[in-house]
N, C-alpha and C positions, 0 to 999 in steps of 0.2 A: 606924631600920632600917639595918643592914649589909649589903652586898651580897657574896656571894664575889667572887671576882677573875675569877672565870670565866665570868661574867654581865653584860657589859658596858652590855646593855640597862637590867635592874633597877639598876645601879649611875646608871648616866644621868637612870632615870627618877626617884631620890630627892638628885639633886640633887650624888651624889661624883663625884668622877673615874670615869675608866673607860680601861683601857688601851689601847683604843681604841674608836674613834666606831662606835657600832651600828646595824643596817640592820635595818631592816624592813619586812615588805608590809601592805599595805592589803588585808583579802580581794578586792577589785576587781580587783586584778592577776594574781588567780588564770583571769581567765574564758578567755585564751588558751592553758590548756593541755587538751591533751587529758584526763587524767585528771580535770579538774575536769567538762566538758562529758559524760564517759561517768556520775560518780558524779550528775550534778546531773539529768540527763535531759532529760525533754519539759516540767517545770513551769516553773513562774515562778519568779522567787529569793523573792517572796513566800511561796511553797509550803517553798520551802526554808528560809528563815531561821525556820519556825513549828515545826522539827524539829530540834532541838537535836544530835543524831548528824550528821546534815546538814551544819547550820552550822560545828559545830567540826569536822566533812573539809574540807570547803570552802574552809576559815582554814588550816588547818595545810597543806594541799597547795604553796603555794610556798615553806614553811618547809621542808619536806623537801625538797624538789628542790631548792631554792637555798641550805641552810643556813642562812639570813638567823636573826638574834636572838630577833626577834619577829613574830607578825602581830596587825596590829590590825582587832580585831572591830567594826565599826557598822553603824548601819543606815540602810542605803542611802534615798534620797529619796522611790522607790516605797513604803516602809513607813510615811511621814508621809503621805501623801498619799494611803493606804488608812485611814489609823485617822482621817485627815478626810474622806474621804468613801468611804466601804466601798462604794457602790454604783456606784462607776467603777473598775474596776480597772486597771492598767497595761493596754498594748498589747502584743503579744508583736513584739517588735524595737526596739520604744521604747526609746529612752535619757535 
């Protein structure tokens, strides 16, 4: 895989050079902005990450405002610790 020149992240992530070092966010770092807290609402990010329109605003919101290369999409700790036990759900403020 080749990367354009213009893609520093994909060029980084297969291992070429890159004309320079690429930045990227973790959807996590999105939660202090407003536009993420108006698109996300009153649920849970459980709620959220099970709605794929959702997830990918979510992700891309500090990529737009901050230009950044890339944002990386996972899943957050609440979502192992629902598919092991579904009938506790996070707390709403938990972290």
């Amino acid at each position: 895989m080749t990367s354009e020149p213009h893609d520093p992240f994909l060029a980084a992530a297969a291992g070429e050079p890159a004309h320079r070092t690429p930045v990227w966010f973790m959807r996590q770092a999105g939660r202090s902005l407003p536009e993420y807290r108006a698109v996300r609402g009153e649920g849970s990010i459980l709620e959220a990450i099970k709605k794929p329109e959702l997830a990918a605003e979510i992700t891309l919101q500090p990529v737009r405002r901050y230009g950044v290369d890339a944002a990386v999409l996972y899943s957050d700790t609440p979502s192992v610790a629902h598919q092991r036990r579904p009938a506790a759900p996070p707390r709403a403020g938990a972290r």
